[in-house]
Structures are given as structure tokens and as C-alpha cells.
N, C-alpha and C positions, 0 to 999 in steps of 0.2 A: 258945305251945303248939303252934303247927300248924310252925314251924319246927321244932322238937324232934321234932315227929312226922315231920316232911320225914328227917329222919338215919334214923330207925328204922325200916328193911324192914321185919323179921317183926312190927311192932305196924300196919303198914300192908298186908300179906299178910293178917292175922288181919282186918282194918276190912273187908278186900275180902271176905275169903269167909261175914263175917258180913252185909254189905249185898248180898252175890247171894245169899244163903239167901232173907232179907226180901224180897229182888226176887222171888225162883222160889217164894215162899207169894204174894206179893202177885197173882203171877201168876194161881196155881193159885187161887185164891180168888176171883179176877175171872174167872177162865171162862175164859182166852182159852189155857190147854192144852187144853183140849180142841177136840179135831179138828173137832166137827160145827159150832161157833164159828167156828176160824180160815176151815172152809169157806165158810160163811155169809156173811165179810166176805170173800171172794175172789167170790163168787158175787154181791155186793150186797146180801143179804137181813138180815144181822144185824149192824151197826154197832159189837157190843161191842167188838171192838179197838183200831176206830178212836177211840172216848170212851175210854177206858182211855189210849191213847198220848196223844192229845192233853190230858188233865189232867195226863200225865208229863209234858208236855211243861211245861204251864203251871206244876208247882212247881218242876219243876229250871231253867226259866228264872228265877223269881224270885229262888229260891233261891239260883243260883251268882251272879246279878247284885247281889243284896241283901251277899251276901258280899264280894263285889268293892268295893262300895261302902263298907263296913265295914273294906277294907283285909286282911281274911282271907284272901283270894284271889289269886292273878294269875291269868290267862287267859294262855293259849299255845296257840293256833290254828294247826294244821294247814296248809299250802299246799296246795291244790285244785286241780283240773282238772275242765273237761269232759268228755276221755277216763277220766281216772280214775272218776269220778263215773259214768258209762257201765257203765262193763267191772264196778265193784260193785256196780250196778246190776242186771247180767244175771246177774252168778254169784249174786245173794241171790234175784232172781226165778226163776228157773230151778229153784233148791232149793225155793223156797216154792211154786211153780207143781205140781210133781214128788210135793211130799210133804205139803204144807199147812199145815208147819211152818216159821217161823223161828227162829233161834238161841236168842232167848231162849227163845220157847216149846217148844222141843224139849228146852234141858236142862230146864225146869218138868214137862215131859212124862214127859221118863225118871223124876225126880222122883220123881212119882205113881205109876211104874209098868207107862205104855204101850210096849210092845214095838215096835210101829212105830217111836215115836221114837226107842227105844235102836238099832233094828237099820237103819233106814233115814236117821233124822234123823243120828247121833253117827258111821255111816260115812258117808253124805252129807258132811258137814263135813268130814271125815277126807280123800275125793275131792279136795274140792273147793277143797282147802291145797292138797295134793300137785300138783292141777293147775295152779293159779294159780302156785305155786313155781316149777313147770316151765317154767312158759311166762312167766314176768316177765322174763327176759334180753328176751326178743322183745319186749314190753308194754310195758316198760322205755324200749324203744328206739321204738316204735311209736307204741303208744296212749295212756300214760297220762300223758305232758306236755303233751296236745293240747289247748289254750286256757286253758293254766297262767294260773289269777288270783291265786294266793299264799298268802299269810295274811290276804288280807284281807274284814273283816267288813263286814256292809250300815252297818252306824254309820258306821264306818271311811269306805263308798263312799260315804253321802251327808253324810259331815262334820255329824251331827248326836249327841246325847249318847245313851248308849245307852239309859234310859228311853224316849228320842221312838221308838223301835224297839216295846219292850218292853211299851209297855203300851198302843198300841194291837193289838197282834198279841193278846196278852193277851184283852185285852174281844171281842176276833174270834174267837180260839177258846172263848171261854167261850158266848157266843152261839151259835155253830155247835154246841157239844156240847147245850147248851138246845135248840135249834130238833129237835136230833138225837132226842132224850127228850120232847119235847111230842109228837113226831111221831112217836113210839115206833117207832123207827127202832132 
């Protein structure tokens, strides 16, 4: 089946903009478009975002691993860098520092309705292609091959099976997000 689905764009176009709906209600439902939220976790004081990502975290690890292992899946991992890692680093912090939105939650934001997001998040992002475009000839050549590690993943670096990865990180964010809720954080 997933082969079959591999040939056909527009029923893989249609999956996508039916699971970023689901993402930007899941979003909008969890609190974390709204503004006085994202501020909260940028300021310390209200952790929702941070519990919310990290249980994203913990099904879509399971999930895409569980798949893998079922043969459903291959992984195709990205080649990384330091510098790269860096320079996405500052153009995501910088927009979320600026406006107190990230990507996702700014389209969940327009979503709903908030004019901030449309008018400062949707050209923010707009900015900040245009600039990044601009300037990749230079970044290209600069910054972003600087401690190039490749494709490869922590399983990968320490030669062990990716469960021995996965499901102690796993029990560590589930604890972490508990400790975060007992402590009503």
C-alpha cells in the first residue's frame, strides 16, 4: 500500500493538508496559539508547550520507529551541520523572540483568527525565506558545512540498535513531562 501511495502526489498532497489541519486543531486545542502561552514558555512560567512537544515527540518517535521495524518505513536522514544547525537556530529564535510565535503556531494562529499572526507571523516567514535565499550563496560557502556530521544518527554513532536509543529517551521524557504536571508547572 505505502508503495502505491509513494507514485501518487495528489493523494499524498491531500494526506499532507489533511494531517496539518489535525496538527493546527491539535494545536489550537492545546493552547499553545495562543500568545499569552507561547509568552509564558519563553518567559519560564507556563511549560504548556514544552509538554505538548515533548509527547509529540514521544509518539512520532515511536511511531515512525515502530514502523520501521514493521518494514513500513525507510528513514532518510538529512546531512547536518553545526553551522547549519546554528544559522536555523537564530532565524527561528529571532522570529519567535520578535513575535512569540513559531511556524507552526502562527499558521494555528492565523487559523483562529489572530491578526498578529497573519500580519507579523505569515510576513515574518515571508522576510525571512527571502533573506535566508539571499544570503545562502554566502552561508552556502561560509557557514553552513561548518562541522558537517552527515547522515548520521546517535544509533548509528554509538553502534547500538535503535530501541537502546528510543526507549530510554522515551521513559526520560515521560518522567520529565510527569515531574512537569506533579509540579504544575
Amino acid at each position: 500500500m505505502l508503495k502505491r501511495l509513494h507514485s501518487q502526489k495528489q493523494a499524498q498532497r491531500i494526506i499532507g493538508l489533511l494531517v496539518g489541519i489535525i496538527f493546527g486543531f491539535l494545536l489550537q486545542k492545546g493552547g499553545v496559539s495562543d500568545y499569552d502561552v507561547i509568552i509564558g514558555q519563553l518567559l519560564l512560567t507556563d511549560f504548556t508547550v514544552l509538554k505538548i512537544m515533548l509527547s509529540a515527540v514521544v509518539v512520532g518517535m515511536m511511531g515512525i520507529h515502530a514502523l520501521k521495524g514493521l518494514g513500513c518505513v525507510a528513514l532518510h536522514p538529512k546531512s547536518g551541520s553545526i553551522g547549519g544547525s546554528l544559522i536555523g537556530g537564530l532565524i527561528f529564535g529571532v522570529g519567535f523572540a520578535i513575535l512569540g510565535y513559531c511556524p507552526g503556531t502562527v499558521a494555528a494562529a492565523v487559523g483562529q483568527g489572530s491578526l498578529d499572526a497573519l500580519a507579523g507571523g505569515v510576513v515574518g516567514i515571508l522576510i525571512g525565506c527571502g533573506l535566508f535565499a539571499a544570503f545562502y550563496p554566502w552561508l552556502d560557502k561560509s557557514i553552513l558545512h561548518w562541522g558537517e556530521f552527515g547522515e548520521l544518527t546517535f544509533p548509528q554513532l554509538l553502534k547500538v540498535n535503535s530501541w537502546a536509543i528510543i526507549i530510554p529517551l522515551i521513559t526520560a521524557l515521560l518522567l520529565l513531562i510527569h515531574r512537569m504536571e506533579s509540579a504544575g508547572l
